[in-house]
Each structure stands twice: as C-alpha cells, then as structure tokens.
C-alpha positions as CSV (number, residue, x, y, z in Angstrom):
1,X,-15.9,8.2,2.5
2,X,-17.7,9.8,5.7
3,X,-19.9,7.3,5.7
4,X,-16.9,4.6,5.2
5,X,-14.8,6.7,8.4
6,X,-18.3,6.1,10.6
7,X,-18.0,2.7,10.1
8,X,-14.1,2.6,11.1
9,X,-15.7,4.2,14.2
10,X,-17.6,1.4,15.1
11,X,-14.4,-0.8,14.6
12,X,-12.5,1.7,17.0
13,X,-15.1,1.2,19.7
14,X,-15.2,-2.8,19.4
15,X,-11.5,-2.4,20.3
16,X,-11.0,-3.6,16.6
17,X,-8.5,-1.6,14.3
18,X,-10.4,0.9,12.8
19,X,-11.4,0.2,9.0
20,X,-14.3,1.2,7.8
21,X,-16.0,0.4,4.3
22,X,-19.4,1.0,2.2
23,X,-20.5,0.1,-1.1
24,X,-22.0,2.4,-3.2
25,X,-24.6,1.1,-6.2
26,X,-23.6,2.3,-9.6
27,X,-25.8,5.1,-11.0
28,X,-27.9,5.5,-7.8
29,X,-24.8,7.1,-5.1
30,X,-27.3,4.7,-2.6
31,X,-25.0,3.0,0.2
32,X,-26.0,-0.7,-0.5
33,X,-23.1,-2.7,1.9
34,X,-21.6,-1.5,5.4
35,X,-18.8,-2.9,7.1
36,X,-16.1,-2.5,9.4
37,X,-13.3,-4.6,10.7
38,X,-13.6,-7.2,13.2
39,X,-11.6,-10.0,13.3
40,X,-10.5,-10.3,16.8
41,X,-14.3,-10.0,18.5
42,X,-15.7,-12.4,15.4
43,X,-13.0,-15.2,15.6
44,X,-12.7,-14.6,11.5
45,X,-9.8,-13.5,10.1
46,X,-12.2,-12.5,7.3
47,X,-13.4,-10.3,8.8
48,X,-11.9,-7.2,7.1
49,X,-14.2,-4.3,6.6
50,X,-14.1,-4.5,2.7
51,X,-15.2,-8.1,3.2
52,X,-18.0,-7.2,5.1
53,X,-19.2,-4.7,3.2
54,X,-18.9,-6.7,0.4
55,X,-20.9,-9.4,2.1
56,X,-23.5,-7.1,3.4
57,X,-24.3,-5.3,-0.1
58,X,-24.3,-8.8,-2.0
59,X,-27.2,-9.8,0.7
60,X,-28.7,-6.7,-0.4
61,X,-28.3,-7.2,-3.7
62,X,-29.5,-10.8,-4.3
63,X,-26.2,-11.3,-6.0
64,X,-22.7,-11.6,-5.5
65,X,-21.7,-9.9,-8.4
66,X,-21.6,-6.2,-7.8
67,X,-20.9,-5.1,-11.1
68,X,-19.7,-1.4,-11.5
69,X,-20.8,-0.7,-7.6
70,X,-18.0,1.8,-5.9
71,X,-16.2,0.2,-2.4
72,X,-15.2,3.0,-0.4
73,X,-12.7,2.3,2.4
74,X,-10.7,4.2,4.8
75,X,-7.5,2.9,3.8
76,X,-5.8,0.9,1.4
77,X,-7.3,-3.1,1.0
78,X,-4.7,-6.0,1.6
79,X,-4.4,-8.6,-0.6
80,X,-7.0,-10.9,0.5
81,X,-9.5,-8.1,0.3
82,X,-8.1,-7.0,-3.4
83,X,-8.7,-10.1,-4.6
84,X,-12.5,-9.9,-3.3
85,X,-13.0,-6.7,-4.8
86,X,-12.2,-8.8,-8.3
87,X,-14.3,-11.6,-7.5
88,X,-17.1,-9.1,-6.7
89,X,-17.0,-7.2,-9.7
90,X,-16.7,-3.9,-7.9
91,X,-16.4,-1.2,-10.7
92,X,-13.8,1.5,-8.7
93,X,-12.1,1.3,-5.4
94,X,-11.8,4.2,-3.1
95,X,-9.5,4.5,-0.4
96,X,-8.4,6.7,2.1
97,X,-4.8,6.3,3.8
98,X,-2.0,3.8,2.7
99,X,-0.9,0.8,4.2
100,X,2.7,0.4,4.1
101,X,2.8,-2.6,5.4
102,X,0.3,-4.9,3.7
103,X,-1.2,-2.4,1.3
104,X,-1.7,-4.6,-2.3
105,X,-3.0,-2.1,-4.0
106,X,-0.3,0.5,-4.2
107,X,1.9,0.3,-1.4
108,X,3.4,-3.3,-1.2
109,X,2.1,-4.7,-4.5
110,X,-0.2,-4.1,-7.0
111,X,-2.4,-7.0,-7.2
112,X,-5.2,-5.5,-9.1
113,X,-3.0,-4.6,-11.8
114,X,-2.1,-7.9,-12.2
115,X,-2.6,-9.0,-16.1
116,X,-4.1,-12.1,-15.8
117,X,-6.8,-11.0,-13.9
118,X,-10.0,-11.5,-15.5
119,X,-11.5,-7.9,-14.1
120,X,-10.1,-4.7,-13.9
121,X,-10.6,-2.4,-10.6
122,X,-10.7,1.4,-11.3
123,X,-8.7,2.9,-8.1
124,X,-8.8,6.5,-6.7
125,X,-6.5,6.7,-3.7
126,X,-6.4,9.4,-0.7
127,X,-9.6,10.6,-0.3
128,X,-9.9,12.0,2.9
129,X,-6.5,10.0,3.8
130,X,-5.5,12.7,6.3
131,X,-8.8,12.0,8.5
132,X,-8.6,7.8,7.8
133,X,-4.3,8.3,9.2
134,X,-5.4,10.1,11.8
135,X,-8.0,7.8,13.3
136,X,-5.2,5.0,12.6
137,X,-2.8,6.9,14.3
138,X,-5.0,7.6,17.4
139,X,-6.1,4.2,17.6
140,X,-2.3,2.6,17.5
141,X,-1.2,5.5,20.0
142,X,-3.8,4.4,22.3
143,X,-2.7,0.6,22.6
144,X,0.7,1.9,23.0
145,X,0.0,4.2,26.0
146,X,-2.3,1.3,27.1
147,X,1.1,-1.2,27.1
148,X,2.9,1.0,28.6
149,X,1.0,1.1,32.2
150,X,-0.1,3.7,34.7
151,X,3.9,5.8,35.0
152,X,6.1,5.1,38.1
C-alpha cells in the first residue's frame, strides 16, 4: 500500500485527485503495474489509477489476464474500475479509505459481489485507510482554500 500511496503522490502533484494503485504478481510480492489517477491532464476519463495500473502490469505481463495478481489502491474502486478488476482476473483487491460517494465495492454498491459475475474478487479493505483519507482530505482542503481567494 506505500508503494500504491507514492503513486497517489504523483496524482497530487499533477493537480489530479490523488489515487494511487500497484499490482502485485501472485507468489512473487514483485510490483508488476503502477498507476495513478489522471483524467483531467490525459483528456481520459479512464484514466483512474486502478485502470492504469492494470494497463501497465498487463504490458508487463504480455497478457491481459492477471490471474490471482493483488491490485492495491488507496481507496475504494468505483464501478467502472470494479468491473476491470473482473475482466482482469485480479485475484484480491486491496484498498485503503472508502468512497462514500461512488465506492462500488462496499460503500455505494457491491458490484463485485454480484452473482452473475463470472470471477470472484477477494477484498481486504482499510489498509492504511487513515494515511489514503488523509492525503484525500488535504488534497480537497487545498482546492477549497484555493476557491476561496486571497482573504479581504
């Protein structure tokens, strides 16, 4: 998950909101994908960090099926990106912090628990989900002050 939060850090510093994701190989603990979010500066709304580490490790790879590989992200995938992680194959799902607000894994739906899926998704959830809020947080308390202006 450190190495998932580094990655959010590059997303923070593109101005981008700040998910980060890796994917691990299975048996090996080698990082084999990298990602972090940037739809705004790519013109993609792809472009979620699970996506591109997910793109990056099936480049690795040679294949698009990641079978059993672990996707570690700092917080919780939206739909679009829980339905990747089936296509993929990814084994388990790590994630930091919740999202209330478009979470599909726990927090507004539970799409990989869906049974006419044809893959199941092994999920962990909060690892590290105080450190993946708080760079949230910061990040959205930044734009804020930002829209506000210079005081009086």
């Amino acid at each position: 998950m450190r190495a998932a939060l580094a990655e959010a850090g590059k997303a923070m510093c593109s101005n981008e909101v700040p998910v980060g994701a890796v994917v691990v190989a299975p048996g090996t603990g080698r990082i084999v994908g990298r990602g972090f979010n940037h739809p705004r500066s790519g013109l993609d709304p792809t472009a979620h960090a699970e996506v591109a580490a997910l793109r990056d490790a099936a480049r690795n790879a040679g294949n698009y099926r990641l079978s059993g590989a672990t996707l570690y992200v700092t917080v919780e995938p939206c739909l679009m990106c829980a339905g990747a992680l089936v296509h993929a194959r990814i084994g388990t799902l790590v994630y930091g912090a919740p999202e209330p607000k478009a979470g599909a894994v726990r927090s507004v739906c539970r799409a990989l628990d869906l049974e006419a899926l044809n893959h199941r998704v092994a999920v962990v959830a909060g690892v590290l989900s105080d450190e993946c809020r708080a760079l949230m947080q910061a990040f959205f308390s930044a734009r804020r002050h930002a829209a506000d202006g210079p005081a009086g």
